[in-house]
N, C-alpha and C positions, 0 to 999 in steps of 0.2 A: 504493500500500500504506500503510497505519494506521502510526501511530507503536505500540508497542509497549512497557512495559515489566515489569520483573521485579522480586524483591525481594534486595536486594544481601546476599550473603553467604548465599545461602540454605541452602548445606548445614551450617549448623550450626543451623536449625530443623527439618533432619528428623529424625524419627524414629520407626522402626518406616514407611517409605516405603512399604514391598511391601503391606500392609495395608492391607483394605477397612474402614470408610473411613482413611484414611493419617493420623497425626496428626503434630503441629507441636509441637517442645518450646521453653519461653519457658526465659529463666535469671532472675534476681533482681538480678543486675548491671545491666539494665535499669534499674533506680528508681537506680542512680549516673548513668546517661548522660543529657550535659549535652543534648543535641540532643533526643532524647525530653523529659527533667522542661521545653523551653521551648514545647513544642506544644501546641495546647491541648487541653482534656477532651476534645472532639470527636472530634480529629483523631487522642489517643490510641487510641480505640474504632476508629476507622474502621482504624487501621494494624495493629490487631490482630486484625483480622477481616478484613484483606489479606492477611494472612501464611496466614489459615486458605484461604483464595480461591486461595491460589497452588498450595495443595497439588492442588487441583482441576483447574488450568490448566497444570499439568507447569513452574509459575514464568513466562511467558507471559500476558501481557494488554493487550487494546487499552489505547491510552492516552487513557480516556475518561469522566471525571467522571461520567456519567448513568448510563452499564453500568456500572464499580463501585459508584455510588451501590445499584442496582435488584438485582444481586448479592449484596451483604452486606445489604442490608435497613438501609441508613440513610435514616434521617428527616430530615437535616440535607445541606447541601453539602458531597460530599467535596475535600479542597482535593488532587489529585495534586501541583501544584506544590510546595505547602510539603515535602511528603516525598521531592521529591526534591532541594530547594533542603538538607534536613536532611541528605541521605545515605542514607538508607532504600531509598529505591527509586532504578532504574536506569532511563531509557530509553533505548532501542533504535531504532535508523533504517533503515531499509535502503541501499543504496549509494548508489541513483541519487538518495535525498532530503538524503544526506551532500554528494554531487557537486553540488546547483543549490544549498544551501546555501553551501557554501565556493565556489562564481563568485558569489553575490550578495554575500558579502563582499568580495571581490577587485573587485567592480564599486562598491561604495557604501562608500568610506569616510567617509562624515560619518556615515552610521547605522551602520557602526561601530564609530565615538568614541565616541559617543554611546554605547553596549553597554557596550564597557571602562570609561567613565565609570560608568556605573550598575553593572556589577559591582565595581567601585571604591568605591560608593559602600554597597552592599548589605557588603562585607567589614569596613568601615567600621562599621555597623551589629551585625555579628554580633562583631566586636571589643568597641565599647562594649556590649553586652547580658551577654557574658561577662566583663567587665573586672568591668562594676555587679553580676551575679551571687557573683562574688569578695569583691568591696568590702564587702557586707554582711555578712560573715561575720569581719570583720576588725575586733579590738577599738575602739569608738571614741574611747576614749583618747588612742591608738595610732599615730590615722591623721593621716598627714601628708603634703601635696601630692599630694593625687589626682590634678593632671591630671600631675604627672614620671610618679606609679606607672603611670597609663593608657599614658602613652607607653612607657614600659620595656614593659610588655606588649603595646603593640600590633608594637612593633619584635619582637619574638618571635615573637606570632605570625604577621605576617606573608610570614613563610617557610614556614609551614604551612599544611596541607589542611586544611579544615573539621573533618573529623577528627581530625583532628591537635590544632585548637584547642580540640574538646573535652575529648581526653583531656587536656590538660595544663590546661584549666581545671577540671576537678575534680579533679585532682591538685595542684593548689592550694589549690582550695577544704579538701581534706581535709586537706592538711596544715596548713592553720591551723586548723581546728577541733580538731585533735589539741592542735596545741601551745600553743596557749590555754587547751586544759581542763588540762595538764597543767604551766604555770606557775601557782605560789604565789602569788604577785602581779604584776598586770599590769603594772606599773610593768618588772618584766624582759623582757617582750616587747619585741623592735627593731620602731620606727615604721616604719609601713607605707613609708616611703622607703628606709629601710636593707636591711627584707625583698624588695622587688623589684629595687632595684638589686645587691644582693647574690645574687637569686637563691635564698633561703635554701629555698625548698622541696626544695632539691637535697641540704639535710644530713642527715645522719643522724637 
């Protein structure tokens, strides 16, 4: 049996379901989320035209680059991986491919290591993209020892879900864009060392 996947969280794009043809409602919250604004153009259109695909497929679809490609009518490679590496999508296994998967890891531990390293090293990645996504938005006056502030965040979020590190990276990001437009002079903004070791996105 095909791998299969769906689109995560889908009942908050329906709407109006019972409906020929059913439609899909987006929000505008969307243009805040860090994981969509890092995908690219491409990859935007193709996942917004999954969403429309899913309504079709009861949220159910092989998990097949070429059939979604020939489905939504893209001209370009869809990349499934990236959206589900974002959180977007879900895929789905069936038991017995869950079952020779976990004895092939219980048989191969160097390829393994090797796994956990590279997902070590991808966490790594999606750390500094959202560190540097932050960093620009931070007075440059301001900023002081990028790599303590990176570590102070990445110690953060490495207790968090992908998600998790979205939300609170633009919840960073916004709060300095708040509080920068709303000091007099930059000169009273706390250097980018005092605002992450302190945490200060937490104030009032």
């Amino acid at each position: 049996m095909k791998k299969t996947f769906s689109v995560r969280n889908w009942e908050q794009f329906q709407h109006y379901k019972d409906r020929l043809p059913p439609w899909i409602k987006l929000h505008n919250q969307l243009l805040d989320d860090y994981e969509f604004e890092m995908l690219s153009d491409s990859t935007k259109g193709h996942l917004l035209c999954i969403w429309m695909l899913a309504s079709r497929t009861n949220n159910k679809m092989p998990y097949d680059d070429k059939w979604v490609a020939k489905k939504i009518g893209a001209s370009t490679k869809v990349n499934l991986d990236a959206l589900v590496s974002s959180g977007f999508l879900v895929v789905e296994q069936d038991a017995s491919n869950m079952l020779q998967s976990q004895e092939q890891d219980a048989t191969a531990s160097v390829p393994l290591e090797e796994k956990r390293r590279e997902e070590t090293d991808n966490n790594d990645s999606l750390f500094s993209d959202a560190f540097n996504y932050i960093w620009e938005f931070y007075p440059k006056d301001r900023r002081v020892n990028k790599k303590g502030c990176f570590a102070k965040f990445k110690k953060l979020a490495s207790s968090l879900s992908n998600e998790e590190v979205g939300e609170l990276t633009n919840k960073i990001a916004k709060h300095i864009k708040t509080k920068s437009s709303k000091v007099e002079d930059i000169k009273y903004m706390p250097t980018s060392q005092t605002y992450f070791n302190q945490e200060r996105w937490n104030d009032e």
